[in-house]
Jmol script that loads the backbone (N, CA, C; Angstrom):
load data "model"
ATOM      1  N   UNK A   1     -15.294-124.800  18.435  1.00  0.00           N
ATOM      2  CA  UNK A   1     -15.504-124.435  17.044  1.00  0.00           C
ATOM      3  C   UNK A   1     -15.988-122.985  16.998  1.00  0.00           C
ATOM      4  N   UNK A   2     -15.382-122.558  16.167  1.00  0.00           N
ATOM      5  CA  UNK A   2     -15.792-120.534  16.015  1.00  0.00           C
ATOM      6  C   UNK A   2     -17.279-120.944  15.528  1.00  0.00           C
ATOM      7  N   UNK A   3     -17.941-119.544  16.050  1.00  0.00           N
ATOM      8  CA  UNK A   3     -19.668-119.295  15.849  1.00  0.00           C
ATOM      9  C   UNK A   3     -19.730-119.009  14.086  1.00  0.00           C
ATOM     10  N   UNK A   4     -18.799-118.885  13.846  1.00  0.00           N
ATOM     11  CA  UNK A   4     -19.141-118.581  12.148  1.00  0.00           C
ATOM     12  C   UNK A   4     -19.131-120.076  11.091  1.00  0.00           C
ATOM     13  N   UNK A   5     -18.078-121.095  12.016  1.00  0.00           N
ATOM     14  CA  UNK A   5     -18.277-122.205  11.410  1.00  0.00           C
ATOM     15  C   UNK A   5     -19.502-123.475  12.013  1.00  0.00           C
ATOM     16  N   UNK A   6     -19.727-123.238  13.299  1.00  0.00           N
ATOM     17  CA  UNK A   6     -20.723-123.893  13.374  1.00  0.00           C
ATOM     18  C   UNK A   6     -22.151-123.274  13.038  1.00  0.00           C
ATOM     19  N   UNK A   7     -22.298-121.920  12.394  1.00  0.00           N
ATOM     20  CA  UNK A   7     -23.616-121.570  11.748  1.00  0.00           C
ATOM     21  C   UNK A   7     -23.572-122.717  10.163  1.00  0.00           C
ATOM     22  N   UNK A   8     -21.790-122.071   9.561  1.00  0.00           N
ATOM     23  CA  UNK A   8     -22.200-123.272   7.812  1.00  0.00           C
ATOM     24  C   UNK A   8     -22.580-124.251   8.114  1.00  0.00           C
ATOM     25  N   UNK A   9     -21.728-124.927   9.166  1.00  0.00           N
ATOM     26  CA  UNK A   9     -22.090-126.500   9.297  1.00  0.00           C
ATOM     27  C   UNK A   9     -24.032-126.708   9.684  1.00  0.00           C
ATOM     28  N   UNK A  10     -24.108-125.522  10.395  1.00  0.00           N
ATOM     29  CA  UNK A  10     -25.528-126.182  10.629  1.00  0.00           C
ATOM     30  C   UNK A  10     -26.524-125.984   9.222  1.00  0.00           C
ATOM     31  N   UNK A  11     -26.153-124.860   8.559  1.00  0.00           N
ATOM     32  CA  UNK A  11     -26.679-124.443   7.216  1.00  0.00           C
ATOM     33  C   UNK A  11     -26.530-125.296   6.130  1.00  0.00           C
ATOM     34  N   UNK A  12     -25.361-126.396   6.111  1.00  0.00           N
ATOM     35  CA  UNK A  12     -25.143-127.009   5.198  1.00  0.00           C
ATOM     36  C   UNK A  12     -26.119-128.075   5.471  1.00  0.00           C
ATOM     37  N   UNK A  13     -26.537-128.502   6.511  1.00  0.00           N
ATOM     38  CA  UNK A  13     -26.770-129.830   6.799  1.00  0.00           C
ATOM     39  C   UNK A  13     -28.667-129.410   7.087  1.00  0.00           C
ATOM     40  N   UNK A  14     -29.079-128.330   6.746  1.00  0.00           N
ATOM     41  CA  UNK A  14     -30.850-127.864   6.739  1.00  0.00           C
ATOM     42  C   UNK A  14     -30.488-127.988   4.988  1.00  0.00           C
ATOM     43  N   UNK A  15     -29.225-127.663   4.960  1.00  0.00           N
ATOM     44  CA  UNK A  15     -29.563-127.725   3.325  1.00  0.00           C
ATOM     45  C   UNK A  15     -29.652-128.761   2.414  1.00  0.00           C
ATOM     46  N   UNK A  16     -28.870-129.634   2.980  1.00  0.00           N
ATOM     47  CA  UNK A  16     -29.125-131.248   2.413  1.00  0.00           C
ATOM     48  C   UNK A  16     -31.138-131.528   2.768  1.00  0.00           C
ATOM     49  N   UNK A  17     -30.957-131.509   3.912  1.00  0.00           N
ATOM     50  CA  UNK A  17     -32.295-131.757   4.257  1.00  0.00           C
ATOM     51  C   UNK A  17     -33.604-131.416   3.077  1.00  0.00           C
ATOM     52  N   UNK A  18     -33.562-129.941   3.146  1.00  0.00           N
ATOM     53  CA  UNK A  18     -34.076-129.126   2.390  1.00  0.00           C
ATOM     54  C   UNK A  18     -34.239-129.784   1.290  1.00  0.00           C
ATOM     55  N   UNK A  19     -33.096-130.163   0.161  1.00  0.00           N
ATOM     56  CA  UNK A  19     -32.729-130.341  -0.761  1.00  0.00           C
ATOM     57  C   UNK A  19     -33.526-131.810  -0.888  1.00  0.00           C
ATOM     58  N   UNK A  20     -33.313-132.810  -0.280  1.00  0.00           N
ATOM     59  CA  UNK A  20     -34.048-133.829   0.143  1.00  0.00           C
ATOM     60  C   UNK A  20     -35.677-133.564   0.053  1.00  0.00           C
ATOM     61  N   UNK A  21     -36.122-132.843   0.702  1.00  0.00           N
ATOM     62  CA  UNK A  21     -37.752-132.238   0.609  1.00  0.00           C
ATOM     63  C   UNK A  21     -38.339-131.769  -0.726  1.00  0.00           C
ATOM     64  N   UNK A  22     -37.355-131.210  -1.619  1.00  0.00           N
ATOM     65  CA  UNK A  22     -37.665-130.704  -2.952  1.00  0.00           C
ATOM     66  C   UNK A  22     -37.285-132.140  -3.642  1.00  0.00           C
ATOM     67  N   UNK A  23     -37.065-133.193  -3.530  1.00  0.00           N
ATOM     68  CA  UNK A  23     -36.933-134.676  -4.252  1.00  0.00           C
ATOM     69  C   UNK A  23     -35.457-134.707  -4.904  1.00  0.00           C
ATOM     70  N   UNK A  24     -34.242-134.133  -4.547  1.00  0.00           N
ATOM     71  CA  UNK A  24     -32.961-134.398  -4.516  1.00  0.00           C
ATOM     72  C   UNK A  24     -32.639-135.803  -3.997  1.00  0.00           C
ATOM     73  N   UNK A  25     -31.507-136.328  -4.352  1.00  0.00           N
ATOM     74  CA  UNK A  25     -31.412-137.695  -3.696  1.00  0.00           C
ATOM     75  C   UNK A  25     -29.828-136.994  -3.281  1.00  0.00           C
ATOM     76  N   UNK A  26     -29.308-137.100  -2.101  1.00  0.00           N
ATOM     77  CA  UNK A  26     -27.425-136.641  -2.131  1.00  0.00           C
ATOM     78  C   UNK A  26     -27.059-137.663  -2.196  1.00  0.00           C
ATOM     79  N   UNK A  27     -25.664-137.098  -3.197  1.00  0.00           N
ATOM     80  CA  UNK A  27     -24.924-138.323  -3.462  1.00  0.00           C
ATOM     81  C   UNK A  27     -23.695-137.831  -2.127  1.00  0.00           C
ATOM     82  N   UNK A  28     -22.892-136.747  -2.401  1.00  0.00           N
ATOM     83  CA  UNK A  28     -21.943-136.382  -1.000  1.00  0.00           C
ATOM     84  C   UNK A  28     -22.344-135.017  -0.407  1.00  0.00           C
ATOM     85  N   UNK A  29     -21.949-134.861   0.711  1.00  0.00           N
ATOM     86  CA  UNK A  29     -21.931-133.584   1.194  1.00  0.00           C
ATOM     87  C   UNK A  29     -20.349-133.442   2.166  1.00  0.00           C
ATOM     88  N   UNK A  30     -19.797-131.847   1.508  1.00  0.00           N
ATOM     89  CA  UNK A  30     -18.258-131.607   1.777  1.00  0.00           C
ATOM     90  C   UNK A  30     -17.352-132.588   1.274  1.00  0.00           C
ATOM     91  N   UNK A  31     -17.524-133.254  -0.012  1.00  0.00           N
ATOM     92  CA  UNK A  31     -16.591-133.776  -0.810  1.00  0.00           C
ATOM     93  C   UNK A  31     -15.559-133.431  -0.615  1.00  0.00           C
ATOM     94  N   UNK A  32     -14.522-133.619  -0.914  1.00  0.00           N
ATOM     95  CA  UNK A  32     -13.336-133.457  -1.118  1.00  0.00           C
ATOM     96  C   UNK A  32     -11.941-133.728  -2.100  1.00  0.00           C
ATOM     97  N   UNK A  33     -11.494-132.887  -2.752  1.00  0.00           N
ATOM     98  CA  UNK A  33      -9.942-133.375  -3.290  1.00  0.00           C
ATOM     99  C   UNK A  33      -8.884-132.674  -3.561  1.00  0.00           C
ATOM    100  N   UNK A  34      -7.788-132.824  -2.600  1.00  0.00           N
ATOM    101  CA  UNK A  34      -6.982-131.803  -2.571  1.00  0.00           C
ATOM    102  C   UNK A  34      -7.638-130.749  -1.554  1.00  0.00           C
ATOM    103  N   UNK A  35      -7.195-130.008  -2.441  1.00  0.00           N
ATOM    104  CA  UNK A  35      -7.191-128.497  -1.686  1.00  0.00           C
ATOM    105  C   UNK A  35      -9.257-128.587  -1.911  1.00  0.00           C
ATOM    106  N   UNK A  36      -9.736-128.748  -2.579  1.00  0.00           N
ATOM    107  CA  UNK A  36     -11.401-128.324  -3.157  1.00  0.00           C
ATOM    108  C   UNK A  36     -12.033-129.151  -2.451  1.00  0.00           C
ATOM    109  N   UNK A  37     -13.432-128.275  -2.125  1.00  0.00           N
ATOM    110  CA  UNK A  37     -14.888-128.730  -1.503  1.00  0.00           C
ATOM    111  C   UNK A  37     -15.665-128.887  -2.244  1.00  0.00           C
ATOM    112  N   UNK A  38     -16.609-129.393  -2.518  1.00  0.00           N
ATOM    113  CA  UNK A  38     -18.410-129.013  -2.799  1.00  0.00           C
ATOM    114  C   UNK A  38     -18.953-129.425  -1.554  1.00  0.00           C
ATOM    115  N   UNK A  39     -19.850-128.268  -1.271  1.00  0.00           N
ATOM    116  CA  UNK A  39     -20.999-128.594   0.199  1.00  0.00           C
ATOM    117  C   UNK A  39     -21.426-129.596  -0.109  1.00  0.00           C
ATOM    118  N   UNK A  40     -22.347-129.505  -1.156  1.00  0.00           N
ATOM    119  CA  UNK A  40     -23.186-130.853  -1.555  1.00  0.00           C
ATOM    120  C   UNK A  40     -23.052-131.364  -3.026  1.00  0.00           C
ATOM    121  N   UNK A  41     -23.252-132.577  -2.848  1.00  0.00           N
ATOM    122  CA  UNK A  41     -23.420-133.205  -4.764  1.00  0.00           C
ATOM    123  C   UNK A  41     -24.898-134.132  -4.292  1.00  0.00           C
ATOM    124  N   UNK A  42     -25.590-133.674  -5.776  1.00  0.00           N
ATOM    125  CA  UNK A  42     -27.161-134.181  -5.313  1.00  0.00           C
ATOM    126  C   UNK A  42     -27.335-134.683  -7.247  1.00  0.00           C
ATOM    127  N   UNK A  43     -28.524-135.621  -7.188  1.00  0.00           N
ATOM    128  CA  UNK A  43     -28.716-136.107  -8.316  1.00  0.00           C
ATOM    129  C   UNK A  43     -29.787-135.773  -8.090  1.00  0.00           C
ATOM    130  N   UNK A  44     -30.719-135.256  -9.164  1.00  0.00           N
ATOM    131  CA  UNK A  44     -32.489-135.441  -9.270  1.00  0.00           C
ATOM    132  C   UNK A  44     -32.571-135.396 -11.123  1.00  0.00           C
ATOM    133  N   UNK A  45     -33.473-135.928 -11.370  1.00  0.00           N
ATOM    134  CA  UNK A  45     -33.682-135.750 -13.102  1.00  0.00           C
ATOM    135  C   UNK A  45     -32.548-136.144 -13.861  1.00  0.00           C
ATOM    136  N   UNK A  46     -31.508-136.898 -13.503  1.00  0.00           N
ATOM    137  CA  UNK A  46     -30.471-137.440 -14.014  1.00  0.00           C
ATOM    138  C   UNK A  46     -29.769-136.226 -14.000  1.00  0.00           C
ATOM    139  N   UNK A  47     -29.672-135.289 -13.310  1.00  0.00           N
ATOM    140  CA  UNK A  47     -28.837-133.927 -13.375  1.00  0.00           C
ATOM    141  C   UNK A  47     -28.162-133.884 -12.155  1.00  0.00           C
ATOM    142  N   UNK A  48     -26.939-134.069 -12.472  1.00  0.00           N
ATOM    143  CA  UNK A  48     -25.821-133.845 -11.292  1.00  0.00           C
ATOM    144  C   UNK A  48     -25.535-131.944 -11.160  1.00  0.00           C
ATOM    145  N   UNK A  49     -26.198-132.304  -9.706  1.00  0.00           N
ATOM    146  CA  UNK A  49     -26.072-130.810  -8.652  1.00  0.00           C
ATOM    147  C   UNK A  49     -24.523-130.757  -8.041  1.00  0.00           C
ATOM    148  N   UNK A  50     -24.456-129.644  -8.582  1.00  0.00           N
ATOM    149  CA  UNK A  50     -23.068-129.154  -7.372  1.00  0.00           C
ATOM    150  C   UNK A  50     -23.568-128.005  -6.657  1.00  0.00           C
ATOM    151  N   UNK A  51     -24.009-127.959  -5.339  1.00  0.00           N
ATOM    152  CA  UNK A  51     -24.365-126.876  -4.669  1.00  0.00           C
ATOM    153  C   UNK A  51     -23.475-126.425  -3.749  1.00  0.00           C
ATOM    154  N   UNK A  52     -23.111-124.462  -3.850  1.00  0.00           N
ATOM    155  CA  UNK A  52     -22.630-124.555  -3.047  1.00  0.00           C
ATOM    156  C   UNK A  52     -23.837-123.567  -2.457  1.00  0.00           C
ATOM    157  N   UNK A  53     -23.557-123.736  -0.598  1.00  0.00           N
ATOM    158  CA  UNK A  53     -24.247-123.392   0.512  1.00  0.00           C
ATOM    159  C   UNK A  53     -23.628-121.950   1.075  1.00  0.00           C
ATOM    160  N   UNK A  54     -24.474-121.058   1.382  1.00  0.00           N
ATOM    161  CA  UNK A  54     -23.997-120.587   2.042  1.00  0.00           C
ATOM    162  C   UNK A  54     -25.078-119.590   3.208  1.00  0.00           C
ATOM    163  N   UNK A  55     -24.461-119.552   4.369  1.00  0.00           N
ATOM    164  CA  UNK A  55     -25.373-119.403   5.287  1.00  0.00           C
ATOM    165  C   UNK A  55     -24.859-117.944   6.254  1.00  0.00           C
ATOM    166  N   UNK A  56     -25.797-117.197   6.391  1.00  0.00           N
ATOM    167  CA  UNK A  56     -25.962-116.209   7.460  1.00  0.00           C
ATOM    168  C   UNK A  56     -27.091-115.634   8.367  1.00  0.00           C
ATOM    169  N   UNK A  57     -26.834-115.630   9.756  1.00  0.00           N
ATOM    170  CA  UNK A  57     -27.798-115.503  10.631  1.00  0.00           C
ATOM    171  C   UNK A  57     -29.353-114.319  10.381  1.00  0.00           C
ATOM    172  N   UNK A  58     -28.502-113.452   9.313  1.00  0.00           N
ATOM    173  CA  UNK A  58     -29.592-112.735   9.427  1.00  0.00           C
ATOM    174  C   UNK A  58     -29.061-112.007   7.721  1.00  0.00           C
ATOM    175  N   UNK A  59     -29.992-111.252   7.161  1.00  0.00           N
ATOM    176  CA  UNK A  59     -29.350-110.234   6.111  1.00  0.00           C
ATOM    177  C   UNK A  59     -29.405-108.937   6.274  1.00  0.00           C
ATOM    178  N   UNK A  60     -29.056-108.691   7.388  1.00  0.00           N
ATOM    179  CA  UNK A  60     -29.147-107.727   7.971  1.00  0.00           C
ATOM    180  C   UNK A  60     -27.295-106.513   7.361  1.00  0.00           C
ATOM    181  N   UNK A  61     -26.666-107.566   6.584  1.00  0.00           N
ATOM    182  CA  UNK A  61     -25.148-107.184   6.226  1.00  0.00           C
ATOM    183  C   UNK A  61     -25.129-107.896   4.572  1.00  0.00           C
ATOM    184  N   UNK A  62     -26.257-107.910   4.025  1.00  0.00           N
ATOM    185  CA  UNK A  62     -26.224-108.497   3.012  1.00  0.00           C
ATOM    186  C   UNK A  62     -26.381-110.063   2.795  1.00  0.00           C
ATOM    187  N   UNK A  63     -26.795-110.658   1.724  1.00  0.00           N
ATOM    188  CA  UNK A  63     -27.477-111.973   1.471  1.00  0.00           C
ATOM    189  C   UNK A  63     -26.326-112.807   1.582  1.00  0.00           C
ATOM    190  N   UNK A  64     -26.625-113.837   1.957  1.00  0.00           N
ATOM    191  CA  UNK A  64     -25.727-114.809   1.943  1.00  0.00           C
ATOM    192  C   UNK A  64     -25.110-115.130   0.272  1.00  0.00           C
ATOM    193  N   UNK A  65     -26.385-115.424  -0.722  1.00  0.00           N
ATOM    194  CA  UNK A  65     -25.802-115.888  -1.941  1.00  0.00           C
ATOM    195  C   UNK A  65     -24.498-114.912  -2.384  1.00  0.00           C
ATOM    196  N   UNK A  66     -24.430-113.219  -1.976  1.00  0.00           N
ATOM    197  CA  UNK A  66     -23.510-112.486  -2.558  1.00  0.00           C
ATOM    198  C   UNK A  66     -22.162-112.567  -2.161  1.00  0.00           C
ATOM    199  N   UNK A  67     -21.994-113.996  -1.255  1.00  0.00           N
ATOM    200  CA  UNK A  67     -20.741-114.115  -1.214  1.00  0.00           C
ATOM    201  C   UNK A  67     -19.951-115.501  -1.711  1.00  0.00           C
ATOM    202  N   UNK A  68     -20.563-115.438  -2.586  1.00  0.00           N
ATOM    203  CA  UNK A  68     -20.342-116.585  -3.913  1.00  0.00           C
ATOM    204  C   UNK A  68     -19.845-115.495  -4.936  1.00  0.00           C
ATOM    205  N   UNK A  69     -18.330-116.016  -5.141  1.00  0.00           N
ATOM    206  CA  UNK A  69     -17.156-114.915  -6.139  1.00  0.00           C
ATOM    207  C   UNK A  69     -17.367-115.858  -7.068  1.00  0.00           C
ATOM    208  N   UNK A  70     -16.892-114.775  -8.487  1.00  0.00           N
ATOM    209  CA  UNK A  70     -16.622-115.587  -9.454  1.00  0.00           C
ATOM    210  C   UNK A  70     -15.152-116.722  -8.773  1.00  0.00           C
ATOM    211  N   UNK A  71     -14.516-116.949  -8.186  1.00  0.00           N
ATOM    212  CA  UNK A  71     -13.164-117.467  -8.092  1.00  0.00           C
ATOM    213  C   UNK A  71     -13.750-118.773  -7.215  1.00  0.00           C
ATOM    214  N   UNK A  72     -14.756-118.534  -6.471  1.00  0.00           N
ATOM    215  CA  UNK A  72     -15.502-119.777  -5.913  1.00  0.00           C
ATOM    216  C   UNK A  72     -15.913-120.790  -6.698  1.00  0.00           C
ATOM    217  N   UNK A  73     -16.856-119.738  -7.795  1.00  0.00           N
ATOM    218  CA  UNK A  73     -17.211-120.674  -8.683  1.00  0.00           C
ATOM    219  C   UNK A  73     -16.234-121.711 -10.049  1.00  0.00           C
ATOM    220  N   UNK A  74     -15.740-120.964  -9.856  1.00  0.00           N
ATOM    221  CA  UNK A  74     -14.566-121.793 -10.896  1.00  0.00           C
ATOM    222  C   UNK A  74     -13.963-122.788 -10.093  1.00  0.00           C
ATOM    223  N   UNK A  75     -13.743-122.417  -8.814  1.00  0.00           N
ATOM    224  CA  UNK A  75     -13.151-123.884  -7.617  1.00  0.00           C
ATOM    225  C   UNK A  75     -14.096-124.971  -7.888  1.00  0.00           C
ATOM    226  N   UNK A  76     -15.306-124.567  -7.597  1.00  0.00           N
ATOM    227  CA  UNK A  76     -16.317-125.135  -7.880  1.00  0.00           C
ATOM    228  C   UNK A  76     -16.294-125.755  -9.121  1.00  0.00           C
ATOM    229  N   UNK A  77     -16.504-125.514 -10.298  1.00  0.00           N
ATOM    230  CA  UNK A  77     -16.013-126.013 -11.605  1.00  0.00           C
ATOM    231  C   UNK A  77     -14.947-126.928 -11.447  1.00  0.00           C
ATOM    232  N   UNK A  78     -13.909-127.106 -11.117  1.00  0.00           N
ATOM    233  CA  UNK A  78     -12.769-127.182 -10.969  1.00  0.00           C
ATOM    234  C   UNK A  78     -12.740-128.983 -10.429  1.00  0.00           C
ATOM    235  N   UNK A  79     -13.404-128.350  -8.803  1.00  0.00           N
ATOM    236  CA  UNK A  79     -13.825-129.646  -8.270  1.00  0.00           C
ATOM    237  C   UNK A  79     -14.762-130.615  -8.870  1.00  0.00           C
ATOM    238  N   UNK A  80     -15.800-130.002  -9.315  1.00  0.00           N
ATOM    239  CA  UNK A  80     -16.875-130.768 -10.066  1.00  0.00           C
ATOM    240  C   UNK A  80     -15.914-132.134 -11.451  1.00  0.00           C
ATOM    241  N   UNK A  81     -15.257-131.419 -11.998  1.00  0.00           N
ATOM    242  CA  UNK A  81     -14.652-131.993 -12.963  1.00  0.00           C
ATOM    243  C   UNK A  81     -13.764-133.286 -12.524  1.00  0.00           C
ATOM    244  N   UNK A  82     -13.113-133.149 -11.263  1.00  0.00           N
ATOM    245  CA  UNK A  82     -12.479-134.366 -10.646  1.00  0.00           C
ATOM    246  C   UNK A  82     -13.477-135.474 -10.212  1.00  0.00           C
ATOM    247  N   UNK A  83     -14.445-135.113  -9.907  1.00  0.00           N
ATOM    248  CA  UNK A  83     -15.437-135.666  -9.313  1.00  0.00           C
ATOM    249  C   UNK A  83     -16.505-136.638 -10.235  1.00  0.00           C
ATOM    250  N   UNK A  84     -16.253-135.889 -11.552  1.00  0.00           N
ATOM    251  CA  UNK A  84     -17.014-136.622 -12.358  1.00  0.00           C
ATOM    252  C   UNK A  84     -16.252-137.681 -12.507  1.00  0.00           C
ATOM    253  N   UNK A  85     -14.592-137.374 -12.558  1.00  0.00           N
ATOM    254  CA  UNK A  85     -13.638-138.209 -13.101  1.00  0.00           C
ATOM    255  C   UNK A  85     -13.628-139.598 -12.461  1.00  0.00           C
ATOM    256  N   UNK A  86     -13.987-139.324 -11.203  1.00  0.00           N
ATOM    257  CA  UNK A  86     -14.052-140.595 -10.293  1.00  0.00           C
ATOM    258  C   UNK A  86     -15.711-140.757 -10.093  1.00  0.00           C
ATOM    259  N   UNK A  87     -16.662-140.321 -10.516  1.00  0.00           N
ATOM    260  CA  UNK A  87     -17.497-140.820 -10.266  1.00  0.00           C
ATOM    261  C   UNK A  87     -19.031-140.350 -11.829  1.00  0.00           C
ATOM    262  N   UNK A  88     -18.631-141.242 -12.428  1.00  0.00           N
ATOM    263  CA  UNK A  88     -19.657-140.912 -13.931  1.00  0.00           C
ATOM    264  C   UNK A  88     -20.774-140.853 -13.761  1.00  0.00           C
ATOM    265  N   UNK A  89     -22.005-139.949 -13.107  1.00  0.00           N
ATOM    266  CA  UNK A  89     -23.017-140.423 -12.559  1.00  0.00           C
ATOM    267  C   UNK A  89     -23.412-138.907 -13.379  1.00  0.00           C
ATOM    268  N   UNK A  90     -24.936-139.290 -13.673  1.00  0.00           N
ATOM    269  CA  UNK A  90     -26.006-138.350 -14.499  1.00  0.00           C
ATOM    270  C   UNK A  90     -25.508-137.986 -15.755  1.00  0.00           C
ATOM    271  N   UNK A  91     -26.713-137.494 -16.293  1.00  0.00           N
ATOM    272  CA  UNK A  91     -26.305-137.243 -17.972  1.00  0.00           C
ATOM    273  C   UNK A  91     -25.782-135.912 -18.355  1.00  0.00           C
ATOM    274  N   UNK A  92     -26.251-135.052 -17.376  1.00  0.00           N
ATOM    275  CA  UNK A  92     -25.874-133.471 -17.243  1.00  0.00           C
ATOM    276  C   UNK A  92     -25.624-133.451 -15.735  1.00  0.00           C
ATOM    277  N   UNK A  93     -24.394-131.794 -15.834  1.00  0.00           N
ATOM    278  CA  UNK A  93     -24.297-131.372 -14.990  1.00  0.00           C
ATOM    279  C   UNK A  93     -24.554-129.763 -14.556  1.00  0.00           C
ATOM    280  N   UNK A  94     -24.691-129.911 -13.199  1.00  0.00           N
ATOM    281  CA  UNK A  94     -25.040-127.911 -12.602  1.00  0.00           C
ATOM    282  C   UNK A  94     -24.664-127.506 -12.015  1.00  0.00           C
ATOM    283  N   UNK A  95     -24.573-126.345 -11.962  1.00  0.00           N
ATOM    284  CA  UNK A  95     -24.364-125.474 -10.434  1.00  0.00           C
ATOM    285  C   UNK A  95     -25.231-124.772 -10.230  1.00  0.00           C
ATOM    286  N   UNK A  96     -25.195-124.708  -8.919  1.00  0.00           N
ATOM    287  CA  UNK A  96     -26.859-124.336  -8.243  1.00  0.00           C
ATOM    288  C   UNK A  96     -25.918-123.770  -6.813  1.00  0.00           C
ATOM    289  N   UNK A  97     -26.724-122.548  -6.097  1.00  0.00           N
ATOM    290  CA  UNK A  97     -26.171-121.816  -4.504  1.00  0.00           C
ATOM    291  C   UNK A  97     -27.318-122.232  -4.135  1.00  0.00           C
ATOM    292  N   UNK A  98     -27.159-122.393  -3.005  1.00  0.00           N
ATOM    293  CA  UNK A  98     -28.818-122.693  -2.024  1.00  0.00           C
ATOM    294  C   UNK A  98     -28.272-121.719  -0.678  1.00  0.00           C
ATOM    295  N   UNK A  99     -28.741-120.564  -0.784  1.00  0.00           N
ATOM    296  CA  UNK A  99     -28.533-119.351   0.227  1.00  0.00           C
ATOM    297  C   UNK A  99     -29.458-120.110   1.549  1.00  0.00           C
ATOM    298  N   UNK A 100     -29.044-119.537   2.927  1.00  0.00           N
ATOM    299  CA  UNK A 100     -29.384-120.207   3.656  1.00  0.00           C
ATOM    300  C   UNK A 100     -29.401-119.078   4.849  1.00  0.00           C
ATOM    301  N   UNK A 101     -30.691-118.027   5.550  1.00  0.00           N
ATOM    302  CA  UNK A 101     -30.294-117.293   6.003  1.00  0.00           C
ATOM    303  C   UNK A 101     -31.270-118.159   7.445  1.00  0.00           C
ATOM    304  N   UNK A 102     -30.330-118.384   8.648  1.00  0.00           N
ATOM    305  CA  UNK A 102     -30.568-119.072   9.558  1.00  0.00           C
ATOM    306  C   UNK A 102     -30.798-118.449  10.967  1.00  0.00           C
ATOM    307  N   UNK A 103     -31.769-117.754  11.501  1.00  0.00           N
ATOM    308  CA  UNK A 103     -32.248-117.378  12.517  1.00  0.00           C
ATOM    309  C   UNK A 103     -33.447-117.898  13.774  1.00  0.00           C
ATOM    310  N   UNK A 104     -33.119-117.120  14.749  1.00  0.00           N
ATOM    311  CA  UNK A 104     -34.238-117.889  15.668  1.00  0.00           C
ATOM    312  C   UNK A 104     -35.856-117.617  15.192  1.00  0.00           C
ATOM    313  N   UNK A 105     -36.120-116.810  14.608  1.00  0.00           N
ATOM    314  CA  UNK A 105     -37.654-116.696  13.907  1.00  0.00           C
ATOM    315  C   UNK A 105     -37.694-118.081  12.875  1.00  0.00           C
ATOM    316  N   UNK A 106     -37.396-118.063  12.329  1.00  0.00           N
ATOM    317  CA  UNK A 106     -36.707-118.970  10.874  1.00  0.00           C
ATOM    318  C   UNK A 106     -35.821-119.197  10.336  1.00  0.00           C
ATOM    319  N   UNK A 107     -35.898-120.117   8.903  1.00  0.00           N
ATOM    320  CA  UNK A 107     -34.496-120.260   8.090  1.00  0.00           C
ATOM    321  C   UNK A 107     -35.484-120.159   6.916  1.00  0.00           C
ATOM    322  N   UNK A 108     -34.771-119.576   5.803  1.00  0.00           N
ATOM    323  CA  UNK A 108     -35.446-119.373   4.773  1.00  0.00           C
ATOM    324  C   UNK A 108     -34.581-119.503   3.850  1.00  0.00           C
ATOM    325  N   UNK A 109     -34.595-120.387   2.672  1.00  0.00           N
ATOM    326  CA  UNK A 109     -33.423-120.811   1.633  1.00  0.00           C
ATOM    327  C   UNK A 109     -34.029-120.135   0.615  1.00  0.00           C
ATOM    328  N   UNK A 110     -32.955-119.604  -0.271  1.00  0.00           N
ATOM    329  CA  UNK A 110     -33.267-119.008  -1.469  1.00  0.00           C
ATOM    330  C   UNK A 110     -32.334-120.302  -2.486  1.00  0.00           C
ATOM    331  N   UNK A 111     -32.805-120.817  -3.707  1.00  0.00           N
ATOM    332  CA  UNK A 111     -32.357-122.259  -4.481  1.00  0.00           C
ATOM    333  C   UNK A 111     -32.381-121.026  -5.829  1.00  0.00           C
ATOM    334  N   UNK A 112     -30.446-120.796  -5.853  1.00  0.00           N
ATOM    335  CA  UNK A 112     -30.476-120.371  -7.312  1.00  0.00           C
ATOM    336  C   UNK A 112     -30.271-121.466  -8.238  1.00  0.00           C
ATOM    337  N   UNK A 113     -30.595-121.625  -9.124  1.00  0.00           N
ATOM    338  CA  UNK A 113     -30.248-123.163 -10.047  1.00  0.00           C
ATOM    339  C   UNK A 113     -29.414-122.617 -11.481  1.00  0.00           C
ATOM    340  N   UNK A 114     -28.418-122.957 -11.859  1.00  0.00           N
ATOM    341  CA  UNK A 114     -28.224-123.366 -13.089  1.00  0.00           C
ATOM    342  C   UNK A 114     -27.225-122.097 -12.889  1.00  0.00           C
ATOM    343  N   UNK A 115     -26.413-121.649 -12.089  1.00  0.00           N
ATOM    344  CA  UNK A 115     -25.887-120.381 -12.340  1.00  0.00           C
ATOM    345  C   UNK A 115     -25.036-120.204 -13.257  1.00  0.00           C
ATOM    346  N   UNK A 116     -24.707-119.309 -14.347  1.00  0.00           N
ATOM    347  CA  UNK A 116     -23.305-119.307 -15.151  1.00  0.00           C
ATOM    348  C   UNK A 116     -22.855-118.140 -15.112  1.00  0.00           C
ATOM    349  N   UNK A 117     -21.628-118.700 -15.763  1.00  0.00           N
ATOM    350  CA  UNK A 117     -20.079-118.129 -15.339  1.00  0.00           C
ATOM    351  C   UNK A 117     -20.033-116.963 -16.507  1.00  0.00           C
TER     352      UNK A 117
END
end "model"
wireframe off; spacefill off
backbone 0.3
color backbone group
C-alpha cells in the first residue's frame, strides 16, 4: 500500500476514534455508492454527520483541511443524499472536515463543523 494511503487510512480510523471521545456514535465509516465515499457518517444530537477526513504528516506544506475543494464537497452532498435515501436516520443533517495532522510527536485534529457551500 503507497505511504500516502496508509497515512488516510490510519487518519481516518484516529478519527472515528476521536469522534467517539467527543460522544459521536458512527453509524459507517468509507460508505459507499457508486463512484462516492464519505470517511465517516456519525449521529450525535439527532444530527447526522458527514465527515470528511483528511490527514497529513506534518503542515509543514499546508493544512490538511485546505484540501477539501468546493467539488469534494458537493460529492460529498451528493453522497450524503443517497444515503439518506437508504437510510432515514436523524432529524438534521451536516457536514463537518475533521483535519487530522498525524506525526511522531502527535496527532492533533482540528473539527470544522457545519461547513457551507
Amino acid at each position: 500500500m503507497a505511504k500516502h494511503i496508509h497515512l488516510g487510512k490510519k487518519g481516518e480510523e484516529l478519527a472515528a476514534i476521536q469522534l467517539k471521545v467527543w460522544g459521536y456514535h458512527i453509524v459507517a465509516q468509507n460508505w459507499r455508492h457508486g463512484h462516492w465515499e464519505i470517511d465517516i457518517i456519525a449521529l450525535k444530537d439527532n444530527i447526522l454527520h458527514f465527515v470528511e477526513v483528511k490527514t497529513r504528516s506534518s503542515a509543514n506544506m499546508g493544512y490538511p483541511e485546505e484540501n477539501v475543494t468546493e467539488k469534494k464537497l458537493r460529492t460529498l452532498i451528493d453522497a450524503s443524499e443517497a444515503f439518506c435515501e437508504q437510510h432515514p436516520i436523524g432529524e438534521k443533517i451536516q457536514f463537518d472536515i475533521l483535519s487530522v495532522v498525524l506525526n511522531k510527536q502527535k496527532t492533533t485534529f482540528l473539527f470544522i463543523e457545519d461547513v457551507f457551500i
